[in-house]
SEFI-840728 format. One record per residue (C-alpha): x, y, z; residue in three letters. Coordinates in steps of 0.5 Angstrom, whole numbers. Layout:
// residues N
       u       v       w   residuo
       X       Y       Z       Ala
...
//
This chain:
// residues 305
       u       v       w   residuo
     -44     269      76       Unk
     -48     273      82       Unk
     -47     281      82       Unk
     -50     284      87       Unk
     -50     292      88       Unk
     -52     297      93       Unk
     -58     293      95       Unk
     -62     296     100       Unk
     -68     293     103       Unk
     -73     296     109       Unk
     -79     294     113       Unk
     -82     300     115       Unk
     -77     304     120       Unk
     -72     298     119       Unk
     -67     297     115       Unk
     -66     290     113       Unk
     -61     291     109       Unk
     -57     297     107       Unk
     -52     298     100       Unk
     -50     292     101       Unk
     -44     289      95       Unk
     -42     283      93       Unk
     -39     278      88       Unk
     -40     271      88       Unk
     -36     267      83       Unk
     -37     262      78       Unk
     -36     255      83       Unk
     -35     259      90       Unk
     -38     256      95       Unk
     -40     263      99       Unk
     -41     264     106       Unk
     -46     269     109       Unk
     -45     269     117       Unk
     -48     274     122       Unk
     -52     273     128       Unk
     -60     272     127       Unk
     -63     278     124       Unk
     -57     281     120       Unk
     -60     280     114       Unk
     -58     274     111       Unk
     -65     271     110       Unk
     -67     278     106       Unk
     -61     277     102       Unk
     -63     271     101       Unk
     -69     272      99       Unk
     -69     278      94       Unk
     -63     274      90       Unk
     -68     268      89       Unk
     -73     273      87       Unk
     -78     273      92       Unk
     -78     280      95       Unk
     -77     286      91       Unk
     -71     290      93       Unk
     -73     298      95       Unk
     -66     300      91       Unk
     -60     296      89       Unk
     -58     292      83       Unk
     -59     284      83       Unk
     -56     280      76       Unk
     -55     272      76       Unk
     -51     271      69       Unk
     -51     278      67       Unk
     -59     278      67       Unk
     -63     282      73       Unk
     -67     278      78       Unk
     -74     281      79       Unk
     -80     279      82       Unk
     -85     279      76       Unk
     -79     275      72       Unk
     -80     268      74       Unk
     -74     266      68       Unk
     -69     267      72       Unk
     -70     263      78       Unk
     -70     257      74       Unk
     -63     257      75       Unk
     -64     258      82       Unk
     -64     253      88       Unk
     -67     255      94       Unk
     -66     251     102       Unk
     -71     256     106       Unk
     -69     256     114       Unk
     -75     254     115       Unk
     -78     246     113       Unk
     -82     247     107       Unk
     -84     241     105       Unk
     -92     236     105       Unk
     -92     233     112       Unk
     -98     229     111       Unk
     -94     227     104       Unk
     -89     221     103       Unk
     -82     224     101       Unk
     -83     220      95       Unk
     -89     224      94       Unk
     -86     231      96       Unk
     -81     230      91       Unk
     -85     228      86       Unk
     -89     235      87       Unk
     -84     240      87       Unk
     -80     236      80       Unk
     -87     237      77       Unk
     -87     245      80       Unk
     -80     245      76       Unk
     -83     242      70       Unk
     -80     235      71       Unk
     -85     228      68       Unk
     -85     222      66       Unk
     -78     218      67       Unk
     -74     223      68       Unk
     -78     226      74       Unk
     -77     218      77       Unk
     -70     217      76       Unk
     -69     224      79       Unk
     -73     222      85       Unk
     -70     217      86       Unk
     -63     219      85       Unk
     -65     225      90       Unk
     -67     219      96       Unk
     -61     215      95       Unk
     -57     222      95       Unk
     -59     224     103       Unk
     -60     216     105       Unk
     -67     217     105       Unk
     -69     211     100       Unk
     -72     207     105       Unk
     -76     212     108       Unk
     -79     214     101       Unk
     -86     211     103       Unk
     -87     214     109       Unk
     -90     221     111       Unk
     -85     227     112       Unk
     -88     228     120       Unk
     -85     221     122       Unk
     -78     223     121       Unk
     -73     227     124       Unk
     -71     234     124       Unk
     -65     231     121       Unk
     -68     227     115       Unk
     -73     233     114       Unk
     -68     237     112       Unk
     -64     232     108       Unk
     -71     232     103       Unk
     -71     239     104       Unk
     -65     240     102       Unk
     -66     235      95       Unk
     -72     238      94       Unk
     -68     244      92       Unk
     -64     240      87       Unk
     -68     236      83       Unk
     -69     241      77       Unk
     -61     241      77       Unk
     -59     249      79       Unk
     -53     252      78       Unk
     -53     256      83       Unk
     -56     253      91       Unk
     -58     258      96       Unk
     -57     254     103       Unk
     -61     259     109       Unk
     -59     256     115       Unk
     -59     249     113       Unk
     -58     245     119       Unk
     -61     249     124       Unk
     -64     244     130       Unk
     -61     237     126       Unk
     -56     232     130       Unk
     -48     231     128       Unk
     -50     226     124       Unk
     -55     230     119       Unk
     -51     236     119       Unk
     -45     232     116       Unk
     -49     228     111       Unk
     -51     235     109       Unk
     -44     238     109       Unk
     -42     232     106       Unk
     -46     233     100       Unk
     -46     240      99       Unk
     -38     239      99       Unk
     -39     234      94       Unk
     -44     238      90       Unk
     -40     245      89       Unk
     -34     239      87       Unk
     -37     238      81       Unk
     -38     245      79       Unk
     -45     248      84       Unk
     -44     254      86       Unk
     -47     255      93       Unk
     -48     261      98       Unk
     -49     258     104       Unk
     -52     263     110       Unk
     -51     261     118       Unk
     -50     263     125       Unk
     -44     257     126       Unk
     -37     259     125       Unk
     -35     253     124       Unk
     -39     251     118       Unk
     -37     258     115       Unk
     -30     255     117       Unk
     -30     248     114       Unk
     -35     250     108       Unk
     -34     256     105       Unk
     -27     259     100       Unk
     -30     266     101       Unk
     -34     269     107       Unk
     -38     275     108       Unk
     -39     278     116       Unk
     -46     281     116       Unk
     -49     286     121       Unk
     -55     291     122       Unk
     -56     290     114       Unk
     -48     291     112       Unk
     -43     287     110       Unk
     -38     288     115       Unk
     -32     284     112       Unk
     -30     280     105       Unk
     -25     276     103       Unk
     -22     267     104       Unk
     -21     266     112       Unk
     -13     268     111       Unk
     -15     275     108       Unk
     -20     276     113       Unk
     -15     274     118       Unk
     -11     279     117       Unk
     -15     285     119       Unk
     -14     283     126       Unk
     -10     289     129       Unk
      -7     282     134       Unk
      -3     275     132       Unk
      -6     271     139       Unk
     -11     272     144       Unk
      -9     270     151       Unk
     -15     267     155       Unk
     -16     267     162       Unk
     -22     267     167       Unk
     -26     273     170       Unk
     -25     272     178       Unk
     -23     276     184       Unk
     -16     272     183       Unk
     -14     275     176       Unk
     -18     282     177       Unk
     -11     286     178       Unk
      -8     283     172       Unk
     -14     285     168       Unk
     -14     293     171       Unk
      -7     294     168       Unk
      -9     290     161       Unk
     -13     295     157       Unk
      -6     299     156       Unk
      -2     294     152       Unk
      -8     292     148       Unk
     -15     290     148       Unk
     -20     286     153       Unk
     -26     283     153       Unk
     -30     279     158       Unk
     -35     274     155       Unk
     -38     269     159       Unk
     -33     269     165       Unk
     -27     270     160       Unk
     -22     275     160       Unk
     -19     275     152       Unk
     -13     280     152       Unk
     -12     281     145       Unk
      -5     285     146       Unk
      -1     290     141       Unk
       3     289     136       Unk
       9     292     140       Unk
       8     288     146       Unk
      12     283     148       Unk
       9     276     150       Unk
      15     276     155       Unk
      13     282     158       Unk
       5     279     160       Unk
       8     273     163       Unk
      13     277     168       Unk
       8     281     170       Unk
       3     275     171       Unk
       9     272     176       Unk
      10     279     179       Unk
       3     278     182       Unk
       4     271     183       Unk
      -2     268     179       Unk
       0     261     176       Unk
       1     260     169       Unk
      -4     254     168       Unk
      -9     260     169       Unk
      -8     263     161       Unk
      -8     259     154       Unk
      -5     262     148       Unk
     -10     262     142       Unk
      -8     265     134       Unk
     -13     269     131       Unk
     -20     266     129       Unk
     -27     267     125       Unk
     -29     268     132       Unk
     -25     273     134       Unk
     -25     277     128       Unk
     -32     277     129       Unk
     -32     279     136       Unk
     -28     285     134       Unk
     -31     288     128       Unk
     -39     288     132       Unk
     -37     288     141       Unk
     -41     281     142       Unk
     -41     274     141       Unk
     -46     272     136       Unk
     -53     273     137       Unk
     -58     266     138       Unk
//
């Protein structure tokens, strides 16, 4: 449905994005996850024909998205990260702006306002002005306003940045009921955990570059380790973590040692050699392979806030 091909995108001396190549089918749900600044939001951007690529190709059905074409994007619908919306403005009001933005009138604009508020629990709020609701119902509507001319094909740009649990479920929700019924949805964050529960098929994306592609087990793979022993940086554990890097690898992070062994090495061989230097078992928990971890393992950090 989408292709993308060798896009590249520069601000001055950066690189927003650099040759970055992608496929998203017909039905996918497709996660775009990086740390701020990786180059979700541009790749947004010039799939919903707002930019201009410097060099790449973009089709949606086949057909080039470009600027100067607006016919295109008809079949787009964008949730910016940030809040577009009329805060003076009832949400009834808002909704009935952006409808007529895509050409809706008359009765099918009504019934699709109010099948809109009613989608995201808002009908009792329709009257009221937008700066007198919460984050959460602010991205709620948000969120509708996107879907009133009924698009194929959803950009969601970190939808549920600053909202409650309860906002953000309704929203996950409605998303998963949407691409149910065939919606085709490329959803960008920063939270391992939606990319987990949202989407068939995730990108990592860093410094512009797509870093790994593939279904949450197919990702997985691409870690050189099976578990992830964890325990805390102290004084207590330093001699432990001396002789680590030799059968594996080790991160610190937050205060945590995360050894990652070889494949080679044996379980049974690390826990000897904890009770040889008298540590205490309760010290170490055992994890298997994570989005986070295989993050952590193709960029060196944790995600960037």
């Amino acid at each position: 449905m989408l292709n993308v091909a060798h896009l590249t995108k520069r601000y001055g001396a950066l690189t927003a994005l650099d040759g970055v190549s992608l496929h998203v089918a017909r039905g996918e749900f497709f996660g775009l996850l990086g740390p701020n600044g990786a180059g979700k939001s541009t790749l947004m951007s010039l799939v919903a024909g707002l930019r201009a690529a410097d060099t790449g190709v973009l089709t949606l059905d086949g057909v080039a998205i470009v600027t100067a074409d607006p016919s295109t994007r008809v079949a787009l619908g964008l949730v910016p990260q940030h809040i577009a919306l009329y805060p003076e403005l009832s949400a009834v009001q808002n909704l009935r702006i952006f409808g007529q933005l895509y050409g809706l009138h008359g009765t099918v604009l009504r019934e699709r306002v109010t099948e809109a508020l009613a989608a995201v629990q808002l009908t009792d709020r329709g009257q009221d002005q937008v700066k007198t609701f919460s984050g959460g119902m602010q991205r709620r509507l948000n969120l509708v306003a996107a879907l009133l001319h009924r698009p194929k094909f959803l950009l969601c740009d970190e939808p549920t940045v600053g909202v409650d649990p309860q906002s953000r479920n309704a929203i996950f929700e409605y998303l998963e009921r949407l691409n149910r019924e065939g919606l085709t949805i490329i959803y960008s964050t920063h939270y391992m955990e939606e990319a987990t529960r949202l989407c068939s098929r995730i990108g990592i994306i860093d410094h512009g570059k797509i870093l790994a592609l593939g279904t949450l087990d197919e990702l997985l793979t691409k870690l050189p380790f099976e578990e992830e022993i964890r325990f805390p940086a102290t004084p207590t554990t330093a001699g432990l973590a001396a002789q680590l890097p030799s059968h594996g690898e080790l991160l610190t992070l937050d205060g945590i040692h995360r050894f990652r062994p070889r494949p080679d090495y044996k379980l049974s061989a690390f826990f000897t050699l904890v009770e040889s230097l008298g540590l205490p078992a309760r010290l170490f928990t055992s994890q298997r392979p994570t989005l986070e971890a295989l993050f952590l393992h193709l960029t060196g950090r944790n995600l960037r806030e």
